[in-house]
C-alpha positions as CSV (number, residue, x, y, z in Angstrom):
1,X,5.9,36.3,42.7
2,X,7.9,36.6,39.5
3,X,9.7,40.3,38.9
4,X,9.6,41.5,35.2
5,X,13.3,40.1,34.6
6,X,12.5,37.2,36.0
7,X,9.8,36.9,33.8
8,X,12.0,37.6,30.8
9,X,14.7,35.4,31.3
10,X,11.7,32.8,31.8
11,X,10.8,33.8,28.4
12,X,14.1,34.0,26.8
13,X,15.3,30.3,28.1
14,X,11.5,29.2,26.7
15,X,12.4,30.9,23.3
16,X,15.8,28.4,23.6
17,X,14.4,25.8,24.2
18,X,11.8,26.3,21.1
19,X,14.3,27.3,18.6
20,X,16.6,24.4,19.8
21,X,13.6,21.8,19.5
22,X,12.8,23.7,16.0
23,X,16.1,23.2,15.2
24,X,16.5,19.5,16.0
25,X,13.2,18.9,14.3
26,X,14.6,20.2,11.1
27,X,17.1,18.4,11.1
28,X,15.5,14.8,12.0
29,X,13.1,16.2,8.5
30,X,16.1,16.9,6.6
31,X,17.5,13.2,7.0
32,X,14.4,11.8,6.2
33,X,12.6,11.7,2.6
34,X,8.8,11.2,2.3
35,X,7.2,10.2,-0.6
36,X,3.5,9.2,-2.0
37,X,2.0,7.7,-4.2
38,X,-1.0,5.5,-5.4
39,X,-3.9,5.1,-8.1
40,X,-7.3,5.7,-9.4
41,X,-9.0,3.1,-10.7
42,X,-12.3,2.5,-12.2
43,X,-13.8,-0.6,-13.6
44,X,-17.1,-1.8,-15.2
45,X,-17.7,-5.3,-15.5
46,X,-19.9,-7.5,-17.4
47,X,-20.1,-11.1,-15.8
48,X,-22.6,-14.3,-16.7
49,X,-22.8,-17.1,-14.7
50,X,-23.7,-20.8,-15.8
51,X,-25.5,-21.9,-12.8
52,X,-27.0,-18.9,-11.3
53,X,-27.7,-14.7,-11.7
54,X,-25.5,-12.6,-10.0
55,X,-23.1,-13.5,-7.5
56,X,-24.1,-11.2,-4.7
57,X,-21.0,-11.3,-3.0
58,X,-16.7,-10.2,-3.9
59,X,-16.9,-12.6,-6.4
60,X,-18.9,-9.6,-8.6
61,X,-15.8,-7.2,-7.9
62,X,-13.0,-9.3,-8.9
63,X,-12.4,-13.6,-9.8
64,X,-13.1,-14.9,-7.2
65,X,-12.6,-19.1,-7.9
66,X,-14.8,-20.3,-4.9
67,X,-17.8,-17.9,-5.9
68,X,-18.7,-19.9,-9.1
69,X,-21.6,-21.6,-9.0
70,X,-22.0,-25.6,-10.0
71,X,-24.8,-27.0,-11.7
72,X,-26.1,-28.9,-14.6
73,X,-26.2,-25.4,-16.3
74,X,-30.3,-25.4,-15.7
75,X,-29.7,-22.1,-14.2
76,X,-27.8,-19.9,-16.0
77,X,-28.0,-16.2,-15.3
78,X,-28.2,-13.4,-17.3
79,X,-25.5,-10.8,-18.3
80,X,-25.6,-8.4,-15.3
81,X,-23.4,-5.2,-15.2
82,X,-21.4,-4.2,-11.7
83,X,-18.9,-1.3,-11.9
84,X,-16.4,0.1,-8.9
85,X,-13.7,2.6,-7.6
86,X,-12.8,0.6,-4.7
87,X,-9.5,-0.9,-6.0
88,X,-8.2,2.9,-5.6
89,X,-4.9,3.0,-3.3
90,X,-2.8,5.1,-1.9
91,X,0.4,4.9,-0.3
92,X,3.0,7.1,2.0
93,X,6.6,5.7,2.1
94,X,9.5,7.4,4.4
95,X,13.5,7.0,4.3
96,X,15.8,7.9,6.6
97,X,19.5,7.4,6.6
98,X,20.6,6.3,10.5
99,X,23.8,5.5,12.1
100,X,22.6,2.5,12.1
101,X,21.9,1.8,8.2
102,X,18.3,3.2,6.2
103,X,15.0,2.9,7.8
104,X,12.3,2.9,5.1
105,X,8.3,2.9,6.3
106,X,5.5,2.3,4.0
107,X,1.9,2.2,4.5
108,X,-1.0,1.5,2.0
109,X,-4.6,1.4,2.3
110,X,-7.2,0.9,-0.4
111,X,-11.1,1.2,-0.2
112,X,-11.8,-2.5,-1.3
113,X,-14.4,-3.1,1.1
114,X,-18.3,-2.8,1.4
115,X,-20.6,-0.3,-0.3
116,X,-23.8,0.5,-0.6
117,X,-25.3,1.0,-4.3
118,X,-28.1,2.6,-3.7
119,X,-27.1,5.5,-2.1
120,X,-23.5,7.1,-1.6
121,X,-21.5,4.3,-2.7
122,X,-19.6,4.7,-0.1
123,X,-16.6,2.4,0.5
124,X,-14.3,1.7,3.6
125,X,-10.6,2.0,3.7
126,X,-8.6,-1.2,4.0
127,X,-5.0,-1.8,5.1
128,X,-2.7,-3.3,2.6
129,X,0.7,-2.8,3.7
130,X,2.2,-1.2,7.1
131,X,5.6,-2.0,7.8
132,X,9.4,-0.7,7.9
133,X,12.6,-2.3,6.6
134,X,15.7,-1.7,8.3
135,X,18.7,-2.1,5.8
136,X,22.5,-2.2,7.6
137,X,25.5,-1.4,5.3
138,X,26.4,-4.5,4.5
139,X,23.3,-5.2,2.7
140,X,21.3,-7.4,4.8
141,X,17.9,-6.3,6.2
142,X,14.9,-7.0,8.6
143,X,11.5,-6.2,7.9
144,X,8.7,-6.2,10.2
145,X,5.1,-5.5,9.8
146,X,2.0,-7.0,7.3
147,X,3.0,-6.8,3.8
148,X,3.5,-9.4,0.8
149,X,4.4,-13.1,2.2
150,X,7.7,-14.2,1.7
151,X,6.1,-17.3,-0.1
152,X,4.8,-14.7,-2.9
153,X,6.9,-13.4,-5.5
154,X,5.0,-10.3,-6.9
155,X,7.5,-9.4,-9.5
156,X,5.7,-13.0,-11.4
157,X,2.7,-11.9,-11.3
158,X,1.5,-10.3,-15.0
159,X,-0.5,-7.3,-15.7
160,X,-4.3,-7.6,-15.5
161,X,-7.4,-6.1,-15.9
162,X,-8.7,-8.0,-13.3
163,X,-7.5,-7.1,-9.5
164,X,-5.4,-10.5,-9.7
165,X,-5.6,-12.3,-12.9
166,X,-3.9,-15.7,-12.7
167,X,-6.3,-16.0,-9.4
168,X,-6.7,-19.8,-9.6
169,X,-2.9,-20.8,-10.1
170,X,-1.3,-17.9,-8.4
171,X,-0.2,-17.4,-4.9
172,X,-1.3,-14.3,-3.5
173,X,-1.2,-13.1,0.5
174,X,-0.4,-9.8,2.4
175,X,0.0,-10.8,6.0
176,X,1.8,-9.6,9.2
177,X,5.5,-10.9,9.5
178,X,9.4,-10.8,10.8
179,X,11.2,-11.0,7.2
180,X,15.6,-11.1,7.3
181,X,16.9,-10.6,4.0
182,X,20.6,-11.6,3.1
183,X,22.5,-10.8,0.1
184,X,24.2,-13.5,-1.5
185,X,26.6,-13.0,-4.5
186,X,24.2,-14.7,-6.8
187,X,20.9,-13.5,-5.6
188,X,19.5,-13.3,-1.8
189,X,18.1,-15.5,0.7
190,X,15.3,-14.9,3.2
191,X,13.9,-16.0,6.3
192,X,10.2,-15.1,7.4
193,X,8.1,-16.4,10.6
194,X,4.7,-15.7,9.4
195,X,1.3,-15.4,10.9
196,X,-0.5,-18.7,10.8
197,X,-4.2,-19.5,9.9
198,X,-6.2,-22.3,9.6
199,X,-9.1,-23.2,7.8
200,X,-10.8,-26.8,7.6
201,X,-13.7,-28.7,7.1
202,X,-15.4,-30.4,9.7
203,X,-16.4,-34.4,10.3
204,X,-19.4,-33.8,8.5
205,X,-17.3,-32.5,5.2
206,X,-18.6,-28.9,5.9
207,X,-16.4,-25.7,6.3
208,X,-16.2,-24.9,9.7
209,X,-18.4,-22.1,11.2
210,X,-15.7,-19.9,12.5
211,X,-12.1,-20.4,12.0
212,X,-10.8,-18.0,14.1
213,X,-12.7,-19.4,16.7
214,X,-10.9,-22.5,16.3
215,X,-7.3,-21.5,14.9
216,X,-5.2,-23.0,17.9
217,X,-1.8,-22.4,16.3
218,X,1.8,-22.2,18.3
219,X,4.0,-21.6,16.0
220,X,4.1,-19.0,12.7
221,X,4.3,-20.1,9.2
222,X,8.2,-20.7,8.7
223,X,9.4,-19.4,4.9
224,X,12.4,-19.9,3.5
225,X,13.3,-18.1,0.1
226,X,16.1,-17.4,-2.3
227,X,15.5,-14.8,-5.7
228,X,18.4,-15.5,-8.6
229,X,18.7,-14.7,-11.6
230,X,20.1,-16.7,-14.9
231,X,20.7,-14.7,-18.2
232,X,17.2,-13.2,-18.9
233,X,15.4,-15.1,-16.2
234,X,14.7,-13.8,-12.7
235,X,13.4,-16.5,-10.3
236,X,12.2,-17.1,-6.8
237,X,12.2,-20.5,-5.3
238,X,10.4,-20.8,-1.9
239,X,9.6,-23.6,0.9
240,X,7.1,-23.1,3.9
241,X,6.3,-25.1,7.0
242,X,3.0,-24.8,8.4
243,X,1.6,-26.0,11.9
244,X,-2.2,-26.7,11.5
245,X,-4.0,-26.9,14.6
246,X,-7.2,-26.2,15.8
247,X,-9.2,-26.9,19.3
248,X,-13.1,-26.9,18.9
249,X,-13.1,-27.7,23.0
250,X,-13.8,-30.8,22.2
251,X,-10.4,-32.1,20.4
252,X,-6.9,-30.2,20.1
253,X,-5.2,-31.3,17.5
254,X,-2.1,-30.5,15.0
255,X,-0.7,-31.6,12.0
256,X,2.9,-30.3,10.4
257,X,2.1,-30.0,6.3
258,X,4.9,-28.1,4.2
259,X,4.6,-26.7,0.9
260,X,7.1,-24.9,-2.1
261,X,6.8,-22.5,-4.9
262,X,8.4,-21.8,-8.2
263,X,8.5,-18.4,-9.9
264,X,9.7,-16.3,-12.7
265,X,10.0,-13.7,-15.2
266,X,11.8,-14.8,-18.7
267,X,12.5,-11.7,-20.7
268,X,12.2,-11.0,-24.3
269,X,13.5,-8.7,-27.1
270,X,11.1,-5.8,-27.6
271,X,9.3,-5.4,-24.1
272,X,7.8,-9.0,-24.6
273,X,8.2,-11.3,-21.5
274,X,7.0,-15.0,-20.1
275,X,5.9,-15.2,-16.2
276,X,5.7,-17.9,-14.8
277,X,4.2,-19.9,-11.1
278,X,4.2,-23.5,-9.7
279,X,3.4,-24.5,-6.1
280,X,2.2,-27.4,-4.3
281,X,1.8,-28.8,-1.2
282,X,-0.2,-27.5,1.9
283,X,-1.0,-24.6,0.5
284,X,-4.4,-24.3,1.8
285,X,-5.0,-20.4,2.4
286,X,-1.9,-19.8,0.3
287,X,-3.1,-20.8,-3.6
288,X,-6.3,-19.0,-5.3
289,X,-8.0,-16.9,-2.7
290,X,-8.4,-19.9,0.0
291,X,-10.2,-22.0,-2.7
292,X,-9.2,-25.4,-1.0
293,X,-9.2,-25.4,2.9
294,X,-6.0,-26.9,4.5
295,X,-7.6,-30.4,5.1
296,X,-10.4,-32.4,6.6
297,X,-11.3,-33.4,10.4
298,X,-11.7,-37.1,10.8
299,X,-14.6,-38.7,13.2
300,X,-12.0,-39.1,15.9
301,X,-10.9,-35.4,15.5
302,X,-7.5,-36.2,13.4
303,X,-6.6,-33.5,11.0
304,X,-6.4,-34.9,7.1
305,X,-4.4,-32.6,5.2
306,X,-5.6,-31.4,1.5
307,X,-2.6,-31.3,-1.0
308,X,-3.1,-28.7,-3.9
309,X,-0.8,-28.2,-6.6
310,X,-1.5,-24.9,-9.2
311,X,0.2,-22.6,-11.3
312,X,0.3,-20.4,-14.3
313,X,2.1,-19.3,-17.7
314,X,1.6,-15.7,-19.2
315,X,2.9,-14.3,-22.2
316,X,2.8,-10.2,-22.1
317,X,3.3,-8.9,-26.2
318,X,3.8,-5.6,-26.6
319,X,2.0,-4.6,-30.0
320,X,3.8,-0.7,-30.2
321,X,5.1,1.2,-27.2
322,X,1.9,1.9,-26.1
323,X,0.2,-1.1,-26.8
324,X,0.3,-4.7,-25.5
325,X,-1.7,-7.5,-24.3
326,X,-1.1,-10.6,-22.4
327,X,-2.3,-13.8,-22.7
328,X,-2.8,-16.1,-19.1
329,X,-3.7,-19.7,-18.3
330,X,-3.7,-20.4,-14.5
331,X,-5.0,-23.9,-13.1
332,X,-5.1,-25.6,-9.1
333,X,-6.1,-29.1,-8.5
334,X,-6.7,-30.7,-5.3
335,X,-6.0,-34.1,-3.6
336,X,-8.9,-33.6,-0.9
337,X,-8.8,-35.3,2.4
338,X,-10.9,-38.7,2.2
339,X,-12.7,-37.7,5.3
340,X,-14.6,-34.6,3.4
341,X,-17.9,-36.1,2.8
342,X,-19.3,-33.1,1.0
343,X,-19.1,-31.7,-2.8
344,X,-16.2,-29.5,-2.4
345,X,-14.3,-28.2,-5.0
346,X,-11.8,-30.1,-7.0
347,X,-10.3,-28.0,-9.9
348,X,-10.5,-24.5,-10.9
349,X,-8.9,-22.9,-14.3
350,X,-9.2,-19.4,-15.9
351,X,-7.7,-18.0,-18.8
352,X,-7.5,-13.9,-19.7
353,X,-6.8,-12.3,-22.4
354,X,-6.5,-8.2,-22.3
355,X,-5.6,-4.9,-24.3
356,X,-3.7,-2.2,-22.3
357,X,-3.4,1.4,-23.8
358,X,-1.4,4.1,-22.5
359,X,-1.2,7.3,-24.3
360,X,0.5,8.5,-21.6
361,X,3.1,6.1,-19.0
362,X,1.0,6.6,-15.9
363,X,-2.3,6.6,-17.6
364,X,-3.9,3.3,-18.9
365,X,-7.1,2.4,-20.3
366,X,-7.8,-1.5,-20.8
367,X,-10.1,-4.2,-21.3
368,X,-10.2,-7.9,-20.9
369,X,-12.1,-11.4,-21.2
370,X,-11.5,-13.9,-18.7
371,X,-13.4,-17.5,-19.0
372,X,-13.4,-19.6,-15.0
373,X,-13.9,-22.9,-14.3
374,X,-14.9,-24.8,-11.4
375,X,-15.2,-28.2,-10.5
376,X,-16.7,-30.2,-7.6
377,X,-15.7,-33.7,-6.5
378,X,-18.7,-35.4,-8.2
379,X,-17.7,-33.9,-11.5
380,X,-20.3,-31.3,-11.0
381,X,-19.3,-27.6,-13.1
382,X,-20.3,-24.1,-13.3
383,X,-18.3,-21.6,-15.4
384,X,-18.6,-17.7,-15.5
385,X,-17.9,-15.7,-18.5
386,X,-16.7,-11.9,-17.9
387,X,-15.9,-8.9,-19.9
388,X,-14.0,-6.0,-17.9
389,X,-12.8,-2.6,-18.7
390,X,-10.9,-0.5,-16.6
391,X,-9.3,3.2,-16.5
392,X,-6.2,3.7,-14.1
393,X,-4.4,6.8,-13.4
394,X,-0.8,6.3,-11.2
395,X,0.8,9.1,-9.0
């Protein structure tokens, strides 16, 4: 049984060991910063279709190539109206300086997924970005975690209304990865091991039911980068190796396809600036929201790689300091496998052309028109026509 003093000094060493703990804490919070940050963002968007009414699907949220509908034009739709908050983010970021070098975390989630329109509206988080980069002193880092792909230089891409913009040229991917970063005295170099997925289409020429069912990879998309820069122009130049595999029970098999990129920003007197993307290659998943699959399946089971080759050019003009537009052409053309029987998509193009106001430098009002193409393999076409406004406000 514990005497009073006992109890006491039981008390006092607890009270020790809580202001010690207290104290360490403080000081663990002192060393590191936190930050957040994020965005409202609300848009209302008139869309027609060629070939058909509304899309029903993400194609009505944002451009989404594959969505448009090919016809003889026998169909066309009428002007519907869809409007959203979803887009919304919002992001928490740490640093800490270490013995070691800086340790910075982020994480970023927006709500870009479901809802229901007759009710709430409700719409489910998302995760876009969860990772930490681990700087040393000399300058080189690692980065692990799902963010931006190594083969994506997001600095080129130009400001839109729409939640991408260049969508059929432009090469746009968040997944998980291993990233090393070296600096170099006339840019940097990186190295990322990716994860890998496949998508095909099937001996019959028809996407295959489930991919991840079949997805049989060994290896992780391999991504080699370098960023320089050259007067006025900042540029990324990229190469990728990718293991396509798959294994339907029935046949295991892999093919090795490789693809690069080329990207930029040239910039201008007054504000005004040129971006700039070209890729080709395997791209598959890589080029205008999985538009072209990664190849074909032969009748014996042989994987037929697609080749795609896209890009884009946009001009950004700033009219006053609150004012500018830009003006976008993007473009991807495919070199399908001859073993895809059916009518899969060929070409797609889209051009935008928005206003951007903002009274105020975290506050932007804007509107744009963007015209999509699509084109099938038997020359078949659907277009959509699409007028979009939007209201952002940044913290």
């Amino acid at each position: 049984m514990s005497t009073p003093n006992n109890y006491s000094k039981k008390n006092a060493l607890a009270s020790a060991v809580l202001l010690c703990s207290s104290v360490l804490s403080t000081q663990a919070l002192a060393a590191t910063e936190f930050s957040y940050g994020g965005y409202i963002k609300f848009d209302a968007i008139f869309s027609q279709y060629s070939d058909q009414q509304r899309a029903g699907n993400v194609g009505d949220d944002f451009l989404v190539p594959s969505t448009i509908a090919v016809g003889d034009g026998s169909a066309e739709g009428d002007m519907v109206y869809d409007s959203n908050a979803k887009f919304s983010r919002l992001n928490f970021k740490t640093v800490t300086d270490t013995d070691a070098g800086q340790v910075m975390g982020y994480i970023e989630m927006d709500f870009n997924a479901g809802q229901d329109e007759r009710l709430t509206n409700q719409a489910s988080n998302g995760l876009r970005h969860a990772f930490f980069k681990w700087t040393h002193e000399s300058g080189s880092s690692l980065l692990t975690g799902q963010t931006w792909s190594t083969f994506f230089n997001v600095g080129a891409l130009p400001e839109a209304v729409d939640f991408i913009g260049p969508t059929s040229g432009s090469i746009f991917i968040r997944q998980q990865q291993v990233r090393y970063t070296m600096p170099m005295a006339s840019g940097s170099f990186m190295i990322g091991a990716e994860n890998p997925s496949v998508s095909l289409y099937d001996d019959r020429g028809t996407p295959t039911a489930n991919d991840n069912a079949i997805d049989d990879s060994t290896l992780p998309d391999l991504i080699a980068r370098f960023d320089g820069k050259a007067g006025d122009i900042s540029f990324s130049a990229a190469a990728m190796m990718r293991q396509i595999r798959y294994n339907d029970g029935a046949n295991d098999e892999a093919e090795n396809g490789f693809a690069v990129t080329f990207s930029g920003k040239y910039a201008m007197a007054n504000g005004n600036d040129i971006k700039f993307m070209l890729s080709s290659g395997a791209l598959g998943r890589y080029i205008a929201l999985n538009a072209f699959r990664d190849g074909g399946v032969e009748a014996d089971g042989a994987i037929d790689l697609n080749s795609v080759t896209g890009g884009y050019l946009a001009y950004k003009h700033m009219w006053s300091s609150k004012v500018r537009s830009t003006f976008m052409y993007a473009f991807a053309e495919a070199d399908n496998s001859d073993s895809i029987t059916s009518d899969v998509t060929k070409s797609i193009n889209n051009i935008n052309v928005n206003l951007m106001y903002s009274p105020a430098p975290k506050l932007t009002l804007g509107a744009e028109y963007i015209m999509a193409e699509r084109e099938t393999e038997s020359g078949a076409n659907g277009d959509l026509s699409r007028l979009q406004f939007t209201s952002k406000w940044a913290f």
